[in-house]
Backbone as CSV, one residue per row, in Angstrom:
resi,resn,N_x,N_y,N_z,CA_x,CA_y,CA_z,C_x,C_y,C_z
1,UNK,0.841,-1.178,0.000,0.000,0.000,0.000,0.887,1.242,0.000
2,UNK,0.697,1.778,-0.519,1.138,3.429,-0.826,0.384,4.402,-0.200
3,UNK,0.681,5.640,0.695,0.349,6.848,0.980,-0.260,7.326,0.039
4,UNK,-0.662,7.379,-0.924,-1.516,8.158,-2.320,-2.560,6.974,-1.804
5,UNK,-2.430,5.652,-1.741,-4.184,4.760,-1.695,-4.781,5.086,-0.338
6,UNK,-4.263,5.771,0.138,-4.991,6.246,1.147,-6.181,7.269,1.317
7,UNK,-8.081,6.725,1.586,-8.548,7.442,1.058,-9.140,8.276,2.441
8,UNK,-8.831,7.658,3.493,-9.565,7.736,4.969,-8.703,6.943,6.122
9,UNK,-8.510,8.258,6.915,-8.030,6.812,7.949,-8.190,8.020,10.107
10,UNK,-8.651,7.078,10.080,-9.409,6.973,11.802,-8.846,6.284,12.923
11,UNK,-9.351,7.202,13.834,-8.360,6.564,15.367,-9.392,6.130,16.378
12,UNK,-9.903,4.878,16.259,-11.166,4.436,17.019,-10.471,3.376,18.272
13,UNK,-11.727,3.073,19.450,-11.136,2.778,20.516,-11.953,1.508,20.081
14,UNK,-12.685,1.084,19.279,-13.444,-0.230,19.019,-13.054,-0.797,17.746
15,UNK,-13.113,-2.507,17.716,-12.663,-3.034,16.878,-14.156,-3.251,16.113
16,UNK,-14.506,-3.590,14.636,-15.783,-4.041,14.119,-15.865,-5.799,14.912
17,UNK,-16.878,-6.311,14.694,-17.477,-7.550,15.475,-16.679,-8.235,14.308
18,UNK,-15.931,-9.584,14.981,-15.132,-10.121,14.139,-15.744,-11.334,13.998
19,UNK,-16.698,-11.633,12.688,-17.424,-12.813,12.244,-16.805,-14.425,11.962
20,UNK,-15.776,-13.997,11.533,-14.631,-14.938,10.895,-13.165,-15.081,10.230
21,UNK,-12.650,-15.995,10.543,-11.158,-15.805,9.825,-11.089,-15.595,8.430
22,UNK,-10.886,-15.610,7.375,-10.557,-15.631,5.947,-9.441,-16.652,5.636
23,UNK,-8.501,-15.578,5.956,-7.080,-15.978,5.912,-6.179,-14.764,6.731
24,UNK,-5.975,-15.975,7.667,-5.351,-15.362,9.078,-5.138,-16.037,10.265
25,UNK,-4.373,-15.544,11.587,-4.157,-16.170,12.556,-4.942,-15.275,13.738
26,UNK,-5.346,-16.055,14.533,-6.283,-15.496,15.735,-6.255,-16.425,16.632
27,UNK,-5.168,-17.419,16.729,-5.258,-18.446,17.896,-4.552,-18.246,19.427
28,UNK,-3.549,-17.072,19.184,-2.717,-16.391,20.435,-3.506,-15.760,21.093
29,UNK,-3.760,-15.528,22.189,-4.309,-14.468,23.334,-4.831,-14.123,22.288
30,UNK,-4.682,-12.315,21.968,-5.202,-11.440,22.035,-5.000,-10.637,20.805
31,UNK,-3.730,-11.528,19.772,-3.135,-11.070,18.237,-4.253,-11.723,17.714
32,UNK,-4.527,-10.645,16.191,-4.986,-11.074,15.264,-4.137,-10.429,14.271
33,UNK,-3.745,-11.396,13.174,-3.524,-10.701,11.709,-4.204,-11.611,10.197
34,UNK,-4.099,-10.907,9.738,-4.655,-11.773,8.342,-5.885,-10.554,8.080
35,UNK,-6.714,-11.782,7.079,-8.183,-11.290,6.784,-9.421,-11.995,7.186
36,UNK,-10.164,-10.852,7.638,-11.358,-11.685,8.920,-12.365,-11.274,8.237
37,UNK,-13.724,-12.093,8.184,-15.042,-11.221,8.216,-15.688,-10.604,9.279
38,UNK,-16.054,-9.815,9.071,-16.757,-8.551,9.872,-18.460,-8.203,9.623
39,UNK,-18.947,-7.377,10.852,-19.728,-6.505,10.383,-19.895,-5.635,9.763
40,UNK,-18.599,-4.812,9.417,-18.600,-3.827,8.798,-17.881,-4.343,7.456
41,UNK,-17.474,-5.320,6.735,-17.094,-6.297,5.672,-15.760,-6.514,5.847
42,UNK,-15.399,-7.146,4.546,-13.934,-8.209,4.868,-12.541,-6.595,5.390
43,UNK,-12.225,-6.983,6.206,-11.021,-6.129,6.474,-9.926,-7.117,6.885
44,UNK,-8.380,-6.159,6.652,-7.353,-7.027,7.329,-6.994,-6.246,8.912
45,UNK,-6.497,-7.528,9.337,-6.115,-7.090,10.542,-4.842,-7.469,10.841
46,UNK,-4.389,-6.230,11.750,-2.457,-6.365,12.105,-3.158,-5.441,14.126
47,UNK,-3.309,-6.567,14.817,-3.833,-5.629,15.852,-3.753,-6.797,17.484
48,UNK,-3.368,-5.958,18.313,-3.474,-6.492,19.724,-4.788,-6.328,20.473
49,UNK,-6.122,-7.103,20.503,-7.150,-6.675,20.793,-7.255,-5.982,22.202
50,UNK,-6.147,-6.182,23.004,-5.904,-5.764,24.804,-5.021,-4.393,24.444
51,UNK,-4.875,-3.631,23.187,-4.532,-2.318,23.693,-4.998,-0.942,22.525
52,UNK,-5.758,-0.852,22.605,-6.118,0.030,21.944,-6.014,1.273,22.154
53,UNK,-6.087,2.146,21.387,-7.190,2.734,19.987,-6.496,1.726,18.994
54,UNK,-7.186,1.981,18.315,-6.892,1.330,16.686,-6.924,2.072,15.423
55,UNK,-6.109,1.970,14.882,-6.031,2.762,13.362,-6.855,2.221,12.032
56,UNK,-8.260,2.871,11.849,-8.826,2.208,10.378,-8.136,3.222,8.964
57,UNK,-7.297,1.857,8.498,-7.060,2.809,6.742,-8.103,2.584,6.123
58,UNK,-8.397,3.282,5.488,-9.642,2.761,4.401,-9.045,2.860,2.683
59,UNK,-8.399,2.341,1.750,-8.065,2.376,0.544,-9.258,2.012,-0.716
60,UNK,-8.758,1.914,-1.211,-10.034,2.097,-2.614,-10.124,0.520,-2.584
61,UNK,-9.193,-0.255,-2.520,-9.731,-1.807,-2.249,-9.675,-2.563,-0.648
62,UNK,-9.535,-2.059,0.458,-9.373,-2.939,1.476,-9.362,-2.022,2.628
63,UNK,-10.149,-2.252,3.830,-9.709,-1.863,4.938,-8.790,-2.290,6.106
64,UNK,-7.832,-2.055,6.243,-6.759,-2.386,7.119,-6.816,-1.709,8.315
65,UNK,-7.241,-2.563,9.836,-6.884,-1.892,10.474,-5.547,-2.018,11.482
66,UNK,-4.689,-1.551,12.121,-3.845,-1.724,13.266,-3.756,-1.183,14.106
67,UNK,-2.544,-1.448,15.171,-1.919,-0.725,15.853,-0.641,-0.894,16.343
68,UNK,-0.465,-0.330,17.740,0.842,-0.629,18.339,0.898,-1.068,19.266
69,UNK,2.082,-1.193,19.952,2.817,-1.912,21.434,2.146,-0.827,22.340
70,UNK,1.326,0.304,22.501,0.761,0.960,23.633,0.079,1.600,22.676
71,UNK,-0.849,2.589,23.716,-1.846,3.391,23.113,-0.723,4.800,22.461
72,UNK,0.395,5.145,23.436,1.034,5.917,22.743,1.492,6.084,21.596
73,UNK,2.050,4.563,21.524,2.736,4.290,20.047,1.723,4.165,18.785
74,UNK,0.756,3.825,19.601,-0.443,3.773,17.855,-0.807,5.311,17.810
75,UNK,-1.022,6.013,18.922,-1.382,7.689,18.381,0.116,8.480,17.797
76,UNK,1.031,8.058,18.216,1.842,9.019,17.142,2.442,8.292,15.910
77,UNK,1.820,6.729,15.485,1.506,6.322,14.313,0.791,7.220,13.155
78,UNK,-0.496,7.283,13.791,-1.576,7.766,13.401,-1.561,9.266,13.175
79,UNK,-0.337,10.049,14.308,-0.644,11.406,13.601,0.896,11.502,12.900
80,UNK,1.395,10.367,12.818,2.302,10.544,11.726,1.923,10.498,10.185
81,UNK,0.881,9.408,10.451,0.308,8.547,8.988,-0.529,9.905,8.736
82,UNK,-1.467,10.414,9.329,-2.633,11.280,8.822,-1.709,12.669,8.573
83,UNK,-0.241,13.181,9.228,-0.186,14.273,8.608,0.671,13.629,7.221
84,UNK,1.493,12.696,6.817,1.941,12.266,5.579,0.716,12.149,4.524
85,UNK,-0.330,11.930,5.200,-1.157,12.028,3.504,-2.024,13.172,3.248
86,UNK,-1.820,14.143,4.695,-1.866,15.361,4.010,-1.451,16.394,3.008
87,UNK,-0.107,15.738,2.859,0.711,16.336,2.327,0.287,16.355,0.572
């Protein structure tokens, strides 16, 4: 993914309801990565469900969401990522 496919991206403290795996791992505690079904439709996930906020990208084909090793580290992700595609 490229900074230009970036069409939206959000700093939420909730994950969407996670329906199913796709293709992915979700058998550790509290990691998920891969692609899951959702309520809100297929997204990938790169995320520690025990620390949030969470970062939603939204691109013209896929929603990705993540985060980080603390809540700190995913907010100055996030206002790193959101001022780079201001640009």
């Amino acid at each position: 993914m490229k900074l230009a496919d970036i069409q939206n991206i959000q700093l939420k403290n909730d994950l969407p309801v996670i329906k199913s795996k796709i293709n992915g791992f979700d058998g550790v505690g509290s990691i998920l990565k891969g692609e899951f079904s959702s309520d809100i439709g297929n997204v990938t996930l790169y995320v520690d469900t025990s620390k949030p906020p969470f970062i939603y990208i939204k691109t013209s084909s896929e929603l990705i969401i993540l985060n980080g090793q603390s809540k700190s580290k995913t907010e100055t992700l996030f206002n790193e990522l959101n001022s780079d595609i201001k640009k």
